[in-house]
C-alpha positions in Angstrom: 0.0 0.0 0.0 1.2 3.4 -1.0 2.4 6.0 1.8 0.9 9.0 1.4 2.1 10.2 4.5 2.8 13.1 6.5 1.0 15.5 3.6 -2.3 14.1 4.4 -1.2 14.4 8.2 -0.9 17.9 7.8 -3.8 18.8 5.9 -6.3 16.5 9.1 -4.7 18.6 11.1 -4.9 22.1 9.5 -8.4 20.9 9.0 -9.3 20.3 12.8 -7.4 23.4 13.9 -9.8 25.1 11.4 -12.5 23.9 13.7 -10.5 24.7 17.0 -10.6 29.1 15.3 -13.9 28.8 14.2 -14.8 28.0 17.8 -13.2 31.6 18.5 -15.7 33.6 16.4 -18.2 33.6 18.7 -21.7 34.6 16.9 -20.6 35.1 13.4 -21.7 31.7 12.1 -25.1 32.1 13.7 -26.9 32.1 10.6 -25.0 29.1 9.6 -26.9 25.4 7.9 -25.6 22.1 7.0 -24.0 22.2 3.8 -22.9 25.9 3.8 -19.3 26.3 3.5 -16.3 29.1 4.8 -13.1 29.7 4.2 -11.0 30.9 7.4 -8.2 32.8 8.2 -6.7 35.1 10.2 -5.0 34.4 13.7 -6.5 32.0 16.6 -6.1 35.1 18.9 -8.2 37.2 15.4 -10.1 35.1 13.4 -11.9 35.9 10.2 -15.0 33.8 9.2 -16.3 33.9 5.8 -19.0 32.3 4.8 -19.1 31.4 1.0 -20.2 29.4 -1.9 -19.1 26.0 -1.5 -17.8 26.2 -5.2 -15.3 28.8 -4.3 -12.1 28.1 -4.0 -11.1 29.2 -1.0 -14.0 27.7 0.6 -11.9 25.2 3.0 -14.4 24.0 5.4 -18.5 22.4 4.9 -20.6 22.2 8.0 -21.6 18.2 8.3 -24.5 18.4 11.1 -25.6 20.8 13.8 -26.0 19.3 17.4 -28.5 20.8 20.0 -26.0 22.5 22.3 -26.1 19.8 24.9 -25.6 17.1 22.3 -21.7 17.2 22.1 -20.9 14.5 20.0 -20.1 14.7 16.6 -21.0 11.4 14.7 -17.7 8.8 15.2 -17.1 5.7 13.0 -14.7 7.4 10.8 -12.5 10.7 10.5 -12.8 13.5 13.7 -14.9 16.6 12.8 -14.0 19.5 14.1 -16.4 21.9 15.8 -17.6 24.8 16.3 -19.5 25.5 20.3 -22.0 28.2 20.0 -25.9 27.9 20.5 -25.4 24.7 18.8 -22.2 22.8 18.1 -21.5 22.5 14.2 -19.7 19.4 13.4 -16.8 20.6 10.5 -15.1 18.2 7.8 -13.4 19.4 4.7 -15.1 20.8 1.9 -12.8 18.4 -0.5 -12.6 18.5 -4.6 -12.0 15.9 -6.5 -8.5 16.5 -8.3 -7.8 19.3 -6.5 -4.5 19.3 -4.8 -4.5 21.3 -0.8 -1.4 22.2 0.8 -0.1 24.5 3.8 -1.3 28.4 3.8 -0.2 30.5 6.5 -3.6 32.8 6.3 -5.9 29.6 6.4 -4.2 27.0 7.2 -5.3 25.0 4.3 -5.6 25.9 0.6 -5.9 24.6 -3.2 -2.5 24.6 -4.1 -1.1 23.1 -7.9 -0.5 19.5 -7.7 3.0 19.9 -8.2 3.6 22.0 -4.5 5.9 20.4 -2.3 3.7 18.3 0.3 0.6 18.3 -1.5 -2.2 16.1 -1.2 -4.6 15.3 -4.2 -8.1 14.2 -3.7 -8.2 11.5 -6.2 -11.6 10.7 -5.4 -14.4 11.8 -4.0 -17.2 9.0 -3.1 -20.7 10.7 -1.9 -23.0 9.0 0.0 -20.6 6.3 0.8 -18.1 5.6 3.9 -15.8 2.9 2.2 -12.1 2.8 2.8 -11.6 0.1 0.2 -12.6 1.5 -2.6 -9.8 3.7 -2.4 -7.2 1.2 -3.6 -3.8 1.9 -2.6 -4.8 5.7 -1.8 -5.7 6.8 2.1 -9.2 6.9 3.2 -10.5 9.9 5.1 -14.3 8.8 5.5 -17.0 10.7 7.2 -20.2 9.0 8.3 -22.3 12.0 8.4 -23.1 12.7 5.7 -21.5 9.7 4.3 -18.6 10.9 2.4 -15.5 9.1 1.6 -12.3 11.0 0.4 -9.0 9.2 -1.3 -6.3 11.0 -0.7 -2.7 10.3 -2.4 0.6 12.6 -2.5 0.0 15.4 -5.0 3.5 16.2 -5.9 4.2 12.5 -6.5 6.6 12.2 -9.7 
């Protein structure tokens, strides 16, 4: 089985610290739904929420589910969602595109990048409505059960 290694590593956990800032801003996502997407950026200490068009390309982030506030949980069986604790806790996973290539940005922690950036990750597939690992082959599975999404991931600046 392929490595795709600490790439993909990276982009998880640009991904969840995503969550951890939007958990900073405080009433700006109030209006927020499942399905709508954001792009953010800024600082933990000043962060910048913008909600946007999830065809955008700088839109980093999709909301999966909101959770009553006392419900805490975000659905488990596959990847971690990050959240977002307001009136309601948003459950976050990555607003993914098949072919695109993501990489390191210091504004937003993650963003499309070309394929051909150092430490890249491509999203050679994107499988809706499904959460199975094996039909990614030999690339990595980053599954989400709610809603069921499956992403395979592979090094983008692979030669």
């Amino acid at each position: 089985m392929k490595k795709v290694g600490l790439g993909i590593g990276v982009v998880v956990v640009l991904v969840l610290l995503g969550g951890f800032v939007l958990n900073q801003l405080g009433g700006a996502a109030q209006a927020a739904q499942v399905g709508d997407c954001a792009r953010i950026s800024g600082t933990q200490d000043n962060p910048s929420y913008q909600a946007l068009d999830c065809a955008s390309e700088q839109a980093t982030v999709k909301i999966a589910k909101i959770l009553p506030f006392n419900e805490q949980k975000c659905p488990s069986g596959g990847m971690d969602y990050s959240t977002y604790t307001g009136d309601s806790v948003f459950c976050l996973m990555p607003n993914f595109v098949e072919g695109a290539c993501y990489g390191q940005n210091s504004d937003s922690g993650i963003a499309k990048v070309d394929c051909t950036t150092k430490d890249s990750v491509k999203v050679a597939k994107v499988l809706t409505g499904k959460t199975d690992r094996g039909a990614c082959g030999d690339a990595r599975a980053a599954v989400f059960p709610e809603p069921a999404v499956t992403f395979c991931l592979e090094r983008g600046d692979k030669r």
